[in-house]
C-alpha positions, 0 to 999 in steps of 0.5 A: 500500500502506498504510503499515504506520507508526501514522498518527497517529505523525509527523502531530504531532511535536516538533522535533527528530524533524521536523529529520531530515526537513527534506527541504531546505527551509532556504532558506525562512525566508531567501526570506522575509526578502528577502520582508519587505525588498521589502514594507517598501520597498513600505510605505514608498514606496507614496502613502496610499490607492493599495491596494484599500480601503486608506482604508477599512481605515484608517479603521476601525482609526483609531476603536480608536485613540481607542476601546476599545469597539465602535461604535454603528452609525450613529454620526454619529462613525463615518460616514466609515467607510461605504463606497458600499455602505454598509458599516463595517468597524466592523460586522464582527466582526473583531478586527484593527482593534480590535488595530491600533488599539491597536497604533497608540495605542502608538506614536502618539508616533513621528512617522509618518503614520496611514497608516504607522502601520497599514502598519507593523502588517502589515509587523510581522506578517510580520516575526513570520512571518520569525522563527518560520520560522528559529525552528521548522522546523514553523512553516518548512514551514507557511510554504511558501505565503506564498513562491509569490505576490506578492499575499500580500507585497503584503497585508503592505504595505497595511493590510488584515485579511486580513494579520491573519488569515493570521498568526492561522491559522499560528500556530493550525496550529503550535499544534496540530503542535509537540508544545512548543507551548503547546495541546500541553503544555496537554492534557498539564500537571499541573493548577494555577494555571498550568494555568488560565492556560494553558487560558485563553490557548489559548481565547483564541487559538482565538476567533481563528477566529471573530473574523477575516476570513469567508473564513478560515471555510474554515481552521476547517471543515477542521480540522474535517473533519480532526478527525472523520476521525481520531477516526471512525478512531481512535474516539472512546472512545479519547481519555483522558478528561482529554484531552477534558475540557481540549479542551472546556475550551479550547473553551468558553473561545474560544466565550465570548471570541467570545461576549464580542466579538459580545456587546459589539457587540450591547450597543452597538446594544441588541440590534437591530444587525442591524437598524441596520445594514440601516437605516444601509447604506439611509442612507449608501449610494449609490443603485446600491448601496442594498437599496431601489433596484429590481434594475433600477437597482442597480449592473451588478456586483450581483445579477446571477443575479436580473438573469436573467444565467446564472452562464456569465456570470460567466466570460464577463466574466472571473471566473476571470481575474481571480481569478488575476490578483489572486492571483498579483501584481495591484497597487494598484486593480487596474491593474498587472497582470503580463504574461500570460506571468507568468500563463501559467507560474504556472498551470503551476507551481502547477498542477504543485505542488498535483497533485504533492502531492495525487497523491504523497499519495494513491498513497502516503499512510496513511489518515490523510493521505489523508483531509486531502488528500481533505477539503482538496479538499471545502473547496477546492471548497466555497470556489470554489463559494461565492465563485462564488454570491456573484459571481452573487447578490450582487456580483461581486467576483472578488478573490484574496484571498478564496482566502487561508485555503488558506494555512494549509491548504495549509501545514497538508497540507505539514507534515502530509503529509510523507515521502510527497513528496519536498522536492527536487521540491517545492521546483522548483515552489516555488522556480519560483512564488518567483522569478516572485514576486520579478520580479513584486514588483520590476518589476511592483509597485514599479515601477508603483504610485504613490509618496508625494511 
């Protein structure tokens, strides 16, 4: 039956209405701070380069230390950056090198390693998570996946831009539920110099979308679909005009901070960086790895679909595997796996979790939250679909975490979604994947991957 409550009524609220309805999910900030004191341990004893990439990651964010311009491709300064595919994380879009990179000329003066010095961004960025968990219950609630997996600990522990991204979409989604954030009172404030300023932080924030790691494109695209949903049943003419206008305003603003970025990039390469980067990645990659090379003599992970190889076979070498495995606690280059029973229970609990939400929500939910549990499975779906194609047209790459913009959606569904599931029975399959977590982190992670001398 539906709910005979206004569906829009307590899917955005303020504080104090949502601290009624906590539902007993006090002892989330406090998992998190044992969280944090594991992946400082881990950040801290781990040897230089013993993560997936690491070295790469490092080494492109080290260019932003000395540089406040995007790179030239090719750059023989640059070269060290491109991997055997012959790739630079230089040539993505990606902010977070260029904000670790100046993040690391700050504190270039303490005496640490380079190394540690990128680490210990994303271990201060899950640091910031701890806090504005036991500052805000929204921020609490949002919060709710990072507990159910190890491998999103171990993210914060290497430097990598993945750790970048899930913390630029957490707090995008609080902006959007906290009626105190700064969006909210944005759309709502007097106009003045102060409005401006805000207009322009909010844009800037929200350019954020476009300017992180690719897979988190599915974060977007469901606040998207989301947004359709309500304002198709709500009808758009029903918005007040000053409204729309401060959220085209704030969209303008983040396209043209995005605009700003990419432009830059191009600027840098006269307007032909695409083409540079095909000719830089046929110059700097190894010959399996090469465009040029014959499909014949390419790399086994690669083109596998063009190969004549049926996309069963993907599976039948383990994709779907390996995918769980290096979601839910698989350390250093992918040789410290857990043990199979760990495996097992987490496809019990987690299956349990996402079915008991999505079904509680469904059977009991108004229309409104009905459709984002609809609309989260269309984006699951289409993410799955598309990590699956690129296995099979391009490179067989089956890694977690390129699942990890359902972080922000699954936390987004958990706040959003509230009262029509209750906390107590949520929080057995949270508490359940934590507590592997702990075991996994502690005695399969730190106790296997390799330490600094």
């Amino acid at each position: 039956m539906e709910s005979s409550q206004p569906p829009l009524s307590d899917i955005f609220t303020d504080e104090g209405d949502f601290v009624k309805q906590i539902y007993g999910f006090h002892y989330i900030p406090h998992a998190l701070l044992i969280a944090f004191t594991l992946i400082i341990v881990m950040a801290t004893l781990s040897r230089p380069n013993s993560h997936p990439d690491e070295f790469m990651h490092v080494r492109g964010a080290h260019y932003y230390q000395t540089h406040s311009l995007p790179a030239e491709v090719c750059d023989p300064e640059t070269l060290h950056t491109y991997s055997v595919y012959g790739a630079s994380r230089l040539n993505s879009h990606e902010i977070s090198y260029y904000v670790a990179g100046k993040f690391a000329r700050i504190i270039e003066l303490v005496p640490l390693s380079d190394y540690l010095r990128f680490r210990y961004f994303n271990v201060l960025l899950f640091m910031f998570i701890v806090i504005m968990a036991y500052r805000s219950s929204i921020f609490r609630i949002l919060s709710i996946p990072i507990l159910l997996s190890p491998q999103i600990w171990y993210l914060f522990s290497y430097f990598n831009s993945e750790a970048f991204a899930i913390v630029s979409t957490l707090v995008i989604a609080h902006q959007i539920f906290d009626s105190n954030s700064l969006l909210r009172r944005t759309l709502t404030m007097p106009r003045s110099k102060r409005f401006a300023v805000a207009v322009i932080l909010c844009g800037g924030l929200f350019s954020l979308l476009l300017l992180i790691k690719k897979s988190f494109y599915f974060f977007p695209l469901f606040l998207g679909l989301c947004a359709v949903a309500l304002l198709w049943r709500f009808r758009i003419n029903s918005l007040q005009s000053y409204f729309r206008s401060r959220a085209s305003a704030i969209l303008v603003i983040s396209v043209a901070f995005y605009g700003a970025w990419v432009g830059a990039n191009e600027a840098m390469n006269d307007f032909d960086r695409s083409a540079k980067i095909a000719d830089c990645r046929e110059q700097t990659a190894k010959y399996i790895y090469k465009p040029s090379t014959p499909i014949e003599d390419s790399a086994p992970t690669l083109y596998r679909k063009q190969k004549g190889l049926p996309l069963s076979s993907l599976f039948e070498a383990g994709w779907a595997g390996v995918v769980l495995r290096s979601a839910f606690g698989y350390y250093g280059y992918f040789d410290a796996p857990a043990s199979p029973l760990h495996y097992n229970l987490v496809k019990v609990l987690f299956s349990g979790f996402l079915a008991y939400l999505f079904i509680s929500v469904l059977v009991r939910g108004d229309f409104a939250r009905r459709s984002f549990i609809v609309i989260a499975i269309i984006t699951f779906l289409a993410l799955f679909a598309t990590a699956l194609w690129k296995s099979w047209t391009r490179d067989f790459q089956p890694q977690g975490r390129y699942y990890f913009s359902l972080i922000p959606i699954i936390g987004s569904l958990c706040f959003a979604c509230r009262g029509f599931y209750s906390g107590k029975i949520l929080s057995v399959f949270i508490l359940g994947l934590y507590l592997l977590s702990l075991h996994s982190f502690l005695f399969v992670g730190l106790v296997e991957i390799a330490k600094a001398n």
